[in-house]
Each structure stands twice: as structure tokens, then as C-alpha cells.
C-alpha positions as CSV (number, residue, x, y, z in Angstrom):
1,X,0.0,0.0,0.0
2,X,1.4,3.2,-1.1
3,X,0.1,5.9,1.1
4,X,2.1,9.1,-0.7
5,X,0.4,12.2,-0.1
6,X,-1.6,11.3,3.0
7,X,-1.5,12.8,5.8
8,X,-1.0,10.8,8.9
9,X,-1.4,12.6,12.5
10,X,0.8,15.5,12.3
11,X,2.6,14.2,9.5
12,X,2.2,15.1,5.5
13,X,4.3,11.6,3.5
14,X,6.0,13.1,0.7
15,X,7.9,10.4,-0.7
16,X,9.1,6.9,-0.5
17,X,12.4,5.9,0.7
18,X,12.5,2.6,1.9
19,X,10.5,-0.9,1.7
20,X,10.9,-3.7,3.8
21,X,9.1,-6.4,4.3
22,X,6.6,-5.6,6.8
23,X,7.0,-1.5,6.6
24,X,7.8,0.5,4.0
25,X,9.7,4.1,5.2
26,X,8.3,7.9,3.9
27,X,10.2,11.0,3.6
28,X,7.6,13.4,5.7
29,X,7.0,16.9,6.8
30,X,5.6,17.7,9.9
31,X,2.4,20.2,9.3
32,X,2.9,22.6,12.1
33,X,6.8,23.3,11.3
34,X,7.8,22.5,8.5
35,X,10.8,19.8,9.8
36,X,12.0,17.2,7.4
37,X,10.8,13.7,9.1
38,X,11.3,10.1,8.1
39,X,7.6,8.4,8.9
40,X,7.6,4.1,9.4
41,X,4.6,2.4,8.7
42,X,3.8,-0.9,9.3
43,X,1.8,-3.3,7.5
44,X,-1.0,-5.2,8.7
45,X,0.9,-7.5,10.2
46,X,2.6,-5.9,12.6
47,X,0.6,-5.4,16.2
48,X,0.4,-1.9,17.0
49,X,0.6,-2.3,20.7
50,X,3.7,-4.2,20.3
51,X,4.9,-0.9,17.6
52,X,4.0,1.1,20.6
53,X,6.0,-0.6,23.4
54,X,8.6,-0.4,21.2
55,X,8.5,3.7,20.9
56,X,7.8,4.0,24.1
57,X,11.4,1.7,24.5
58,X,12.9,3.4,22.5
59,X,12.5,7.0,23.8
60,X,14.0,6.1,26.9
61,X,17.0,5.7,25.2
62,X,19.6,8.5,25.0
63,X,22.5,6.4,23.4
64,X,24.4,9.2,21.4
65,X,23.9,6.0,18.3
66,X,20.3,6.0,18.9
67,X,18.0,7.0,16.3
68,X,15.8,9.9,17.8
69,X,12.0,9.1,17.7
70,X,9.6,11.6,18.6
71,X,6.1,10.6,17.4
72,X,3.8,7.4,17.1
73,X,0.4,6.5,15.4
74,X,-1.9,4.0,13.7
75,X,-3.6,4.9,10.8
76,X,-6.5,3.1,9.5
77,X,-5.0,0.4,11.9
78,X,-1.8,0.7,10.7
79,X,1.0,1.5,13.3
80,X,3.3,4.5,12.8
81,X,6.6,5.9,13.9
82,X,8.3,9.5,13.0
83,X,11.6,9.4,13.7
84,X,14.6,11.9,12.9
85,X,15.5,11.6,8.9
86,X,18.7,10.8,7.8
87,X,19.5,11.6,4.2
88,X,22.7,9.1,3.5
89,X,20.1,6.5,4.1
90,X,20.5,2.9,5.6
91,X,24.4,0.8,6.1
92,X,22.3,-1.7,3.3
93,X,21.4,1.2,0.9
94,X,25.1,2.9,1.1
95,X,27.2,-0.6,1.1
96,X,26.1,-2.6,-1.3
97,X,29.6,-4.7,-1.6
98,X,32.0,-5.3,0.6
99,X,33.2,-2.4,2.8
100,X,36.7,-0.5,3.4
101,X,37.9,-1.9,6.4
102,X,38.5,1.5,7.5
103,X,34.4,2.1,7.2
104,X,33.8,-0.8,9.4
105,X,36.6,-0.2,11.8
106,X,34.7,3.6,12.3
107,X,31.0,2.5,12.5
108,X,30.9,-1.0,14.0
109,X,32.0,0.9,17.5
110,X,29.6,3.3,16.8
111,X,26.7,-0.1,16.5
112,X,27.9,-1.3,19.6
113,X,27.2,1.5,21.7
114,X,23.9,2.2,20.9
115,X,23.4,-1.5,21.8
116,X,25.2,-1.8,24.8
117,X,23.3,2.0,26.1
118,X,20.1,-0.2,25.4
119,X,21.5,-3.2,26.9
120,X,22.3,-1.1,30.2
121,X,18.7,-0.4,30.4
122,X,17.0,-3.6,29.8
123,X,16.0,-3.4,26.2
124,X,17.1,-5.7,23.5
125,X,17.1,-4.8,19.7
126,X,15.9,-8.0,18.7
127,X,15.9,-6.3,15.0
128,X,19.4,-5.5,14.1
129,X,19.9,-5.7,10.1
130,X,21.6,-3.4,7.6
131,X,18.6,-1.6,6.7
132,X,17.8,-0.5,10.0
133,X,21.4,1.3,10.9
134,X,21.2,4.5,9.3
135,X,23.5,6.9,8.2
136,X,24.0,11.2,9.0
137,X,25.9,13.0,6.5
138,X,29.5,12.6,7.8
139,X,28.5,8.6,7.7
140,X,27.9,8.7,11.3
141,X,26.1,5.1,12.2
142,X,22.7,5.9,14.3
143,X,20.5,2.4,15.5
144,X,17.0,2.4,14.9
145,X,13.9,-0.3,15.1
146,X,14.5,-1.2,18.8
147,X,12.3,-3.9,19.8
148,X,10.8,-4.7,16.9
149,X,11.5,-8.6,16.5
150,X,12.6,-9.7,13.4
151,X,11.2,-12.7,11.4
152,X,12.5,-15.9,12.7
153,X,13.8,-16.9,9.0
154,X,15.5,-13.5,8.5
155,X,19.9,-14.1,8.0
156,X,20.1,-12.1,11.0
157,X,18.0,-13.6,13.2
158,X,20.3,-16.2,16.1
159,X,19.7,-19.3,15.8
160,X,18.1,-19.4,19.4
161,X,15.3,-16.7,18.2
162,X,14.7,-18.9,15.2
163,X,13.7,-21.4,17.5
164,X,11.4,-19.9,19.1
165,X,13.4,-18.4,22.6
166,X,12.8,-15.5,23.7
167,X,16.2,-13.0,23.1
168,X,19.0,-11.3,25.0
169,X,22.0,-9.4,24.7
170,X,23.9,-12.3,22.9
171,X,21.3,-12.7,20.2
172,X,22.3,-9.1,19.7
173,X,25.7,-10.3,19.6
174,X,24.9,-12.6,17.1
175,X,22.6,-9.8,14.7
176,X,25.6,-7.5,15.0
177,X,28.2,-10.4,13.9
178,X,25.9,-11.0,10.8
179,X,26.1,-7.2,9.9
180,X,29.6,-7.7,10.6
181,X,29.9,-10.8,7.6
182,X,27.8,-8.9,5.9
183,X,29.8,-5.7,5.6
184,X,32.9,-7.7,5.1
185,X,31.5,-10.1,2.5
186,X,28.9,-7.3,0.3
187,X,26.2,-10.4,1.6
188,X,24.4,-11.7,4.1
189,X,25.5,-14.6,6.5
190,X,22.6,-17.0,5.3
191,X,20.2,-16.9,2.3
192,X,16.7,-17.1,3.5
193,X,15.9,-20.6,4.3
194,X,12.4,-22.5,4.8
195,X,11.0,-22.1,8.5
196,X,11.2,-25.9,9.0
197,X,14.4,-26.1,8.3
198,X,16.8,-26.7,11.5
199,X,19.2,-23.6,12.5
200,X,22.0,-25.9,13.3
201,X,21.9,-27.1,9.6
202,X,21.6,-23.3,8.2
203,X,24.5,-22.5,10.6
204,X,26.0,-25.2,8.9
205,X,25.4,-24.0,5.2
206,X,27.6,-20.8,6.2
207,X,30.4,-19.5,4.0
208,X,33.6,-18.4,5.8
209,X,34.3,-14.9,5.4
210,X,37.6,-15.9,3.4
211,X,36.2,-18.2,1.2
212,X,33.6,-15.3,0.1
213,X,36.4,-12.4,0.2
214,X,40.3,-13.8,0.3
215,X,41.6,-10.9,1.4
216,X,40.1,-10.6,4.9
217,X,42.3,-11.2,7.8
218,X,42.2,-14.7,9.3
219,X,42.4,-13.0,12.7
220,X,39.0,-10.6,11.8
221,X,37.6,-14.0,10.3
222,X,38.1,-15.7,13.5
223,X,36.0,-12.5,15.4
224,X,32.9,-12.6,13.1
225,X,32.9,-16.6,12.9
226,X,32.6,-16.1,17.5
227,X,29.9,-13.5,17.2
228,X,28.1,-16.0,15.1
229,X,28.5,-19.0,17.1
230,X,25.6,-21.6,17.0
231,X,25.8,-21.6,21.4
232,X,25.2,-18.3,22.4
233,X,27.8,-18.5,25.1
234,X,30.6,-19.3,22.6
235,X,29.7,-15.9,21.7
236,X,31.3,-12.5,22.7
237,X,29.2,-10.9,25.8
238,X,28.5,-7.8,24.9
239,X,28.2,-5.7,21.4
240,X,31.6,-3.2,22.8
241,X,33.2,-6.7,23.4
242,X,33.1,-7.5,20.1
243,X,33.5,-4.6,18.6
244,X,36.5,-4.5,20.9
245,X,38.1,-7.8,19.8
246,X,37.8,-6.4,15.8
247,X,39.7,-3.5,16.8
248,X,42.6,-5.6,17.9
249,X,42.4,-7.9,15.3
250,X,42.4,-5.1,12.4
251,X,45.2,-3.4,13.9
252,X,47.0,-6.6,14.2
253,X,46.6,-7.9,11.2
254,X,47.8,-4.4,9.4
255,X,51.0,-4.2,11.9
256,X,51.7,-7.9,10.0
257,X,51.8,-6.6,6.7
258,X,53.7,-3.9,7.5
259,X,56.4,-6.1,9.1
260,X,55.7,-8.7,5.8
261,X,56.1,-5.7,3.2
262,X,59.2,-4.6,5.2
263,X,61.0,-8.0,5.4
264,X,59.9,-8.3,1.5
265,X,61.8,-5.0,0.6
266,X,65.2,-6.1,2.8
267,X,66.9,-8.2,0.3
268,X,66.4,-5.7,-2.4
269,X,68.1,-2.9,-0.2
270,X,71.1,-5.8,0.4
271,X,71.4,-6.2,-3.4
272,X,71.5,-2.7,-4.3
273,X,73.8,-2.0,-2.0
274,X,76.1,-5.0,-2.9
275,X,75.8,-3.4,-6.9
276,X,76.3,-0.2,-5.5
277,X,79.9,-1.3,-3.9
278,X,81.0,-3.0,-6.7
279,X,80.2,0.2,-8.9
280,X,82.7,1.9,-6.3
281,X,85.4,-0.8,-7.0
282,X,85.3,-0.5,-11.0
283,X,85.6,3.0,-10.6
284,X,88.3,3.2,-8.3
285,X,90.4,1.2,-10.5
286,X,89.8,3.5,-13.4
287,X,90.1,5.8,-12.1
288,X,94.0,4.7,-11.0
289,X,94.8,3.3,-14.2
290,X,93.4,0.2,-14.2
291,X,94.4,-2.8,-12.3
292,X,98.3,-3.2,-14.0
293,X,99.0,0.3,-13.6
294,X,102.4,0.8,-11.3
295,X,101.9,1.8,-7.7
296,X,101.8,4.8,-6.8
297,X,103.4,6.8,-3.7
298,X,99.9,7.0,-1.0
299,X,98.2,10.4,-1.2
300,X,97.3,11.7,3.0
301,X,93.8,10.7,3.1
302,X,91.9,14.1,3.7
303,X,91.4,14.9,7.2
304,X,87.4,15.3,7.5
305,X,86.4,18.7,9.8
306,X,83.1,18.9,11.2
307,X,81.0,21.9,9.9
308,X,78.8,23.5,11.7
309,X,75.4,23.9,10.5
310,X,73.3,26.9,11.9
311,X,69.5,26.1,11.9
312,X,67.5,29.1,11.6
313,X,65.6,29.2,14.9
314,X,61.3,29.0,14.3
315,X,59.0,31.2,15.4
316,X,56.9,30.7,17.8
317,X,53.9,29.2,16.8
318,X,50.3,31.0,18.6
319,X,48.2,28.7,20.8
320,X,44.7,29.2,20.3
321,X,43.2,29.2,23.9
322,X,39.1,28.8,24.4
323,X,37.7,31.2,27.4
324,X,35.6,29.7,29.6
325,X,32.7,31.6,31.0
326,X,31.8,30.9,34.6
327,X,28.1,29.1,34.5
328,X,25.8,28.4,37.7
329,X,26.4,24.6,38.7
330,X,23.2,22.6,39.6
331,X,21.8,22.3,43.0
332,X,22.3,19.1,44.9
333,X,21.3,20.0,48.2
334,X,18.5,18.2,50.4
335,X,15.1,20.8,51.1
336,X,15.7,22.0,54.0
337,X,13.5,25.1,53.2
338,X,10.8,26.6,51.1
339,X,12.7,29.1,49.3
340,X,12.5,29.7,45.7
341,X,16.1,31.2,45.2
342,X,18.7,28.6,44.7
343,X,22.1,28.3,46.0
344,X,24.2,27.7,43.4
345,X,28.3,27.4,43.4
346,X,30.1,28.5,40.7
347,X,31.9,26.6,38.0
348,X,34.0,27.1,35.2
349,X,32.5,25.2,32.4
350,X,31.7,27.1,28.4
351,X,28.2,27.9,28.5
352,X,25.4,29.6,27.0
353,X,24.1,32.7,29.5
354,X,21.3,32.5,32.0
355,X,18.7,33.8,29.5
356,X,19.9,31.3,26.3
357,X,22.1,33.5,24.6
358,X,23.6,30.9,21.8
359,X,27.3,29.8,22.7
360,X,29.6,28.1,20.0
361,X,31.0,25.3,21.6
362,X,34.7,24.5,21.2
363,X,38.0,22.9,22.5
364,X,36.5,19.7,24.0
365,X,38.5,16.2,24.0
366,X,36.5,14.9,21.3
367,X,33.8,17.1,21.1
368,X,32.7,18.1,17.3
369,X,32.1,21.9,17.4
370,X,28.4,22.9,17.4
371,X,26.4,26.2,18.1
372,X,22.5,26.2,19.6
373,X,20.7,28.4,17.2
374,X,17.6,28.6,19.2
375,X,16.1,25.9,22.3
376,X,12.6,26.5,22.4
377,X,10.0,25.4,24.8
378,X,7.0,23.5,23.0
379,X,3.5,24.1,24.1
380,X,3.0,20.2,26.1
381,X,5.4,21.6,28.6
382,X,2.7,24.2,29.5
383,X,0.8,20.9,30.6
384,X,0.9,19.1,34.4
385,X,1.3,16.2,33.9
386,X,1.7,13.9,37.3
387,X,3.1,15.3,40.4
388,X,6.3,13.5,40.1
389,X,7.1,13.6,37.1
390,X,7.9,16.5,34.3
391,X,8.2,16.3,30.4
392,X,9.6,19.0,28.4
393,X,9.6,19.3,24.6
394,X,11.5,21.6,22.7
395,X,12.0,22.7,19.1
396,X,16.0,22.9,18.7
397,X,18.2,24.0,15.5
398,X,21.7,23.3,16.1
399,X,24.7,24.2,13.8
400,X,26.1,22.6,11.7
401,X,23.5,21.5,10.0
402,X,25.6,18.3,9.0
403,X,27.6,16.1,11.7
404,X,27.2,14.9,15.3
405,X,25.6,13.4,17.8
406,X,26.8,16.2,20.0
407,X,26.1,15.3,23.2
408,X,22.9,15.0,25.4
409,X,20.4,17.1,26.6
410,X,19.3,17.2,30.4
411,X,16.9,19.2,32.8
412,X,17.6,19.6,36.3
413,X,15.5,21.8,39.2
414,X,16.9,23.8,41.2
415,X,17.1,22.7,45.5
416,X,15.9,19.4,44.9
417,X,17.6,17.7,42.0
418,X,19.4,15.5,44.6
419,X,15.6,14.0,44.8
420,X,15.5,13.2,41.4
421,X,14.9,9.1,40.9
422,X,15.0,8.8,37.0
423,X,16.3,11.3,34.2
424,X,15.7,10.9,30.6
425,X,17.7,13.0,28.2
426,X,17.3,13.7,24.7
427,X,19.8,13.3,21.6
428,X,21.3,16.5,20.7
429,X,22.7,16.3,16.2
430,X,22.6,18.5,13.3
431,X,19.9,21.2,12.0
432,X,16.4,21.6,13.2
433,X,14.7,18.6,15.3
434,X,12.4,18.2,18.3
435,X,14.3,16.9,21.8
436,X,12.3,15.5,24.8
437,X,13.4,15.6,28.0
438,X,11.8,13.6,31.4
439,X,12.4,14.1,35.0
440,X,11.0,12.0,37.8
441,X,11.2,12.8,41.5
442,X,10.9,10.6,44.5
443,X,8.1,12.0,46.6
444,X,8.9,10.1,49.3
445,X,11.9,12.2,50.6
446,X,9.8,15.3,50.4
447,X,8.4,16.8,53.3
448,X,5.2,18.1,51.4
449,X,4.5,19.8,48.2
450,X,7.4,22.0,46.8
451,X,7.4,24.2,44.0
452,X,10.1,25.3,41.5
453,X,9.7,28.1,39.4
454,X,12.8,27.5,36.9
455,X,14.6,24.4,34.9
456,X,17.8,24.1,34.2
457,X,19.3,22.4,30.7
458,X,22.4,21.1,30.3
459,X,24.0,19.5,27.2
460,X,26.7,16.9,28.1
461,X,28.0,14.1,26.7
462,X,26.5,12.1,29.8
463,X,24.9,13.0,32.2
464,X,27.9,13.3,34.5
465,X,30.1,14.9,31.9
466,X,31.2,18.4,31.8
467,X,28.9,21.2,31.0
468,X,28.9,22.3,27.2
469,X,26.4,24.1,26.4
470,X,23.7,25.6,29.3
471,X,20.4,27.4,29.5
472,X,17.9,28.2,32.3
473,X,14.1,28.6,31.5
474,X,11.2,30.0,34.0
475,X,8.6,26.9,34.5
476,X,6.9,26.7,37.4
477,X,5.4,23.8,38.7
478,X,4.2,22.1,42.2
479,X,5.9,18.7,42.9
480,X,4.4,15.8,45.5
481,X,0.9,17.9,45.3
């Protein structure tokens, strides 16, 4: 079903950019501003509770390699899922062959980590495939599709899922080995095969890496034949681990043909030189008068000198230095009052200023420069909401408009963030895009009802991390009512 030009929710489908086989993927527009989206629907087949679960998974994730969702729906009984767009399209769409082993050495780390984030919380992927690992403009890998399960005959399913057991993180391990093969290979680990058919006997059927492409490292073979190990405790723990053990074997493997090219060009050095000497020899006795010449009285060999070389002296080269601007750090105390005026201690960390002045960001250990256009509260924040909890949305445009992820965004409240129980931040990338923030507050430690009248936001890299970018917004609301 081709639904181009309807309009589903807030969202206007322009275009189609992906099928699959139970979805097929629109480029959309969202009515009230104008943002580019990317708009999921499911087929008929899919259960839209289970779509639903897996949103509402799937926002609770603020991996910095998790795909942003911000909106879901069911249309005419069809489930729905916005989600941010990404215009370099899926890791199936961009490599159809076999990838530079540079490519996967940057991305497959980049997998992991949105997998691992997930794993930390509890939630499985389940649904790990090429088509679903999409790409930003500097070819930055971002995981979407969490908790979606996958058919039990697809090449990525593990063998344990085909079978009908309920996954983990190793069948992750196992999905992310088979995008591993895959991006080694240009194919996937196993044609599709006939549900009846026995895993152990498809497992079986599977081509090594080398057989498929020569030139592959036996040690990065050895890697992606563990992640996809039949027993799914043969296999690596974790997503980093693996990712992890092709690292070293990449790195390995090219310090071995350096050493092999190197030994390879000794014996042509020793034969040169050896021509090179005997050159010397002809010409010496030529230059004498040929070997029956009589002998001549010994010239004094020339006495060498040493010569002093003067090396003109550089100038010094300027350091660029980055000014930081004292910002207000966030309260931690325990209420031990009513006041509304918090007591804040002084940091230096770069920030915006209190009223949201934007700040370009710079001079961080692997921090890509960005600049917050504008961080603007949406109307739902205006809204209650339960007494322990708050959710803010906010319309953000963030320059560049190519490159990140950035960092994270995160609210705290003054004089009793030391109360808060749960925080949910939101991705912070490139150009225009909506961010959703949660904060929930344990009740029990409060005395009675307590209102703040202001939120703070922070962008870090975690939630821990040092302050890059900071804002402060007036919102009052009554906590523990």
C-alpha cells in the first residue's frame, strides 16, 4: 500500500524511501513546522501495541547512536513511527559490496554503543539488520527499530530466536556479527531458508568470510565466525566486546603486513647496496689506471672537519586558547527550606548565558564543534502532567547543519535535584529537530508539596560529563501535590 500524499497525525508523507518487508519508510513533513521527518509504517501485520512498546522503549534511550524518535500512530490500523530523517540512508542502501575496512573499523563501535546503552537499560534490539542502521551526512552510524523482533527466518535472526526463545543481549551479539559478515562479504550470513528447516543445519550452510572475500584477515575471520556461534555462550558478551576484539584484530593484522612488506623489501636494499659497492670498486680502479698500472706513492687521506650547520631558529607558533565563562552549577542540596532562590556554586565550564544567549562550543577532548541556534520550549510543557514527574519538549536548531551526535540534553531543578529518581535526556545532532526531556522525582523524601519556578538544561556528553552548552528557563510547577 502506497500511502504518498496522505496525511497521517501530524505528518504530511511526501515520498518513498524505503520498503521492507513488513514496513515500508516515507520521507515526511511535519504540518505545524515545516521539519524534514522520516515516517515508518507498518503493515498489517505488525501489532500496533507491540509498535507502541517499542517507541515507548525506544525514547528512553539517549544512546548518542540511537536514532531519535519523537512521534507514534496507527492509521487506519496501521502503526506509525516519526523518527529523525537521515538523508545518507540505511548501512544496506550505502554498502552494497563489501566495505573498506576503514568504514567498518569507524562504525561497527559506533553499532555497539547504541546497543550496549540499550542493553544497560534492559531493552534488546531484537531487529538488528543493515537496513535499519542508518546513516547522517559525515557517515555517522545511528541504530533504529529497537524492539521490533525480526522474522525468525530472517539471515540475522540467532539461531536461538529462530527457535522460538525468547532473546538477550547475545542474540544481539549474534545480529551484529551478521552485519559484521555482511559488511565484510557485500552479503548476508545465510540466504533465507524454509522455516522448517533446522538452524543448526543453516549455521551449517555458512560460507567463511575468506572463502567469500580472500583478502580478509584470518584474525577478523576468527572474530565474526565467534559473534556468530551456533551456542550463544561461545559468543562475545556484549556488542563493545566484540566490537572491541575487531579493533585488535584489524590493527593486528595491518601491523603484520607492514612487518611482511618490510621484510619483502630487505633483500632488495642488500642487493643494491652490494651493486652499489661494486660500482665503487670498477671506478676506483679506473680511475687509478686500471688494475696493471704501477703503484703509486699513498696520497694523505683528507682529514674530515666537522662543519657547523646553523638552523634558523622557528618562530613561535600562537596557541589558540578557548575562554571559559563561569556558569551556575546545579543544585544538589537536600530541602531543607521553602525558598524559591537557589544556592548555586560556581563553575568554570563554556556555556550559553542564563537567558539562552547561543554559545559556540569548542576545545573539547572529542567534542565536534556545534552552536545552539535557538532551544525552544513547546506548548506540552505548559501541561501538568503527574506530580512527580515532568516532560519537556523543545524545538532545537543546532549548527552545523551536518555532523554529530553532539552530546545530550538534560533538565535539572533547582534545590531538589538531589531527589531526582529517574532522568531521561534527549539526543542532541545536526539542524532543526524536536528533543524530549523527562524528570522524575521521588516523593517520598519530600516533606510536602514544593514548587520550582525554573529548569535548568544542560548539554553533556553524559549526564555526568562536563557542561557544554547551558540554558535556564522559567517553569513553574508544584511537585508531590
Amino acid at each position: 500500500m502506497n500511502l504518498k500524499g496522505q496525511t497521517l497525525g501530524d505528518y504530511h508523507l511526501e515520498s518513498v524511501i524505503g520498503r521492507g518487508p513488513r514496513a515500508t519508510v516515507y520521507r515526511a513533513r511535519h504540518m505545524a513546522d515545516h521539519r524534514i521527518v522520516a515516517v515508518k509504517v507498518y503493515d498489517d501485520s505488525a501489532d500496533p501495541d507491540v509498535i507502541r512498546r517499542a517507541f515507548e522503549s525506544t525514547q528512553a534511550l539517549t544512546g548518542a547512536h540511537v536514532l531519535p524518535v519523537e512521534g507514534f500512530g496507527v492509521h487506519h490500523g496501521l502503526a506509525y513511527v516519526a523518527m529523525r530523517y537521515m538523508p545518507k540512508g540505511s548501512l544496506k542502501a550505502r554498502w552494497r559490496r563489501a566495505a573498506p575496512m576503514a568504514d567498518i573499523a569507524r562504525v561497527l563501535p559506533q553499532i555497539a554503543s547504541a546497543l550496549d546503552h540499550a542493553h544497560g537499560l534492559g531493552v534488546w534490539h531484537l531487529n538488528l539488520k543493515p537496513g535499519n542502521i542508518l546513516l547522517d551526512r559525515p557517515g555517522n552510524a545511528f541504530v533504529a527499530d529497537f524492539g521490533v523482533p525480526l522474522l525468525p527466518d530472517s539471515p540475522y535472526s540467532a539461531p536461538e530466536i529462530a527457535r522460538g526463545s525468547a532473546g538477550n543481549a547475545r542474540a544481539d551479539v549474534y545480529a551484529l556479527g551478521a552485519v559484521l559478515y555482511e559488511m565484510l562479504t557485500g552479503r548476508a550470513p545465510l540466504a533465507r531458508r524454509p522455516r522448517d528447516e533446522s538452524s543448526n543445519q543453516r549455521m551449517a550452510d555458512l560460507p567463511s568470510p575468506r572463502s567469500v572475500r580472500p583478502g580478509i584477515p584470518p584474525a577478523v575471520e576468527a572474530v565474526t565466525i565467534r559473534a556468530l556461534s551456533i551456542d550463544p555462550e561461545s559468543r562475545y558478551a556484549t556488542p563493545g566486546a566484540l566490537a572491541q576484539a575487531f579493533a585488535e584484530a584489524s590493527e593486528a593484522a595491518a601491523g603484520e603486513q607492514l612487518s611482511q612488506e618490510s621484510s619483502r623489501r630487505r633483500p632488495s636494499l642488500g642487493w643494491i647496496a652490494s651493486f652499489a659497492a661494486l660500482l665503487l670498486f670498477v671506478a676506483v680502479v679506473v680511475l687509478s689506471g686500471g688494475l696493471n698500472a704501477p703503484a703509486a706513492a699513498p696520497a694523505p687521506s683528507p682529514t674530515l672537519t666537522a662543519t657547523e650547520v646553523v638552523t634558523a631558529t622557528p618562530s613561535p607558533i600562537p596557541t589558540l586558547t578557548h575562554t571559559h565563562t563561569p556558569t551556575a552549577k546545579r543544585a544538589t542540596a537536600t530541602v531543607t527550606s521553602r525558598s524559591r532562590t537557589p544556592s548555586l556554586t560556581p563553575t568554570l565550564e563554556p556555556t550559553a548565558s542564563a537567558t539562552g544567549t547561543p554559545a559556540t562550543v569548542t576545545g573539547f577532548t572529542q567534542t565536534p564543534t556545534f552552536r545552539v541556534v535557538s532551544l525552544t520550549p513547546k506548548p506540552p510543557a505548559n501541561r501538568p502532567g503527574p506530580p512527580d514527574r515532568l516532560d519537556l519538549y523543545f524545538d532545537a536548531v543546532i549548527e552545523p547543519a551536518a555532523g554529530g551526535p553532539f552530546g545530550q540534553l538534560f533538565a535539572y531543578l533547582p534545590q531538589i535535584d538531589s531527589l531526582v529518581s529517574s532522568r531521561i535526556g534527549a539526543q542532541v545532532s545536526s539542524g532543526t529537530q524536536l528533543l524530549h526531556v523527562t524528570l522524575v522525582v521521588d516523593c517520598s523524601q519530600l516533606p510536602g508539596p514544593f514548587t520550582t519556578e525554573q529548569v535548568f538544561l544542560e548539554i553533556r556528553e553524559t549526564d555526568r560529563s562536563p557542561t557544554l552548552y547551558s540554558q535556564t528557563i522559567d517553569y513553574t510547577k508544584t511537585w508531590c501535590r
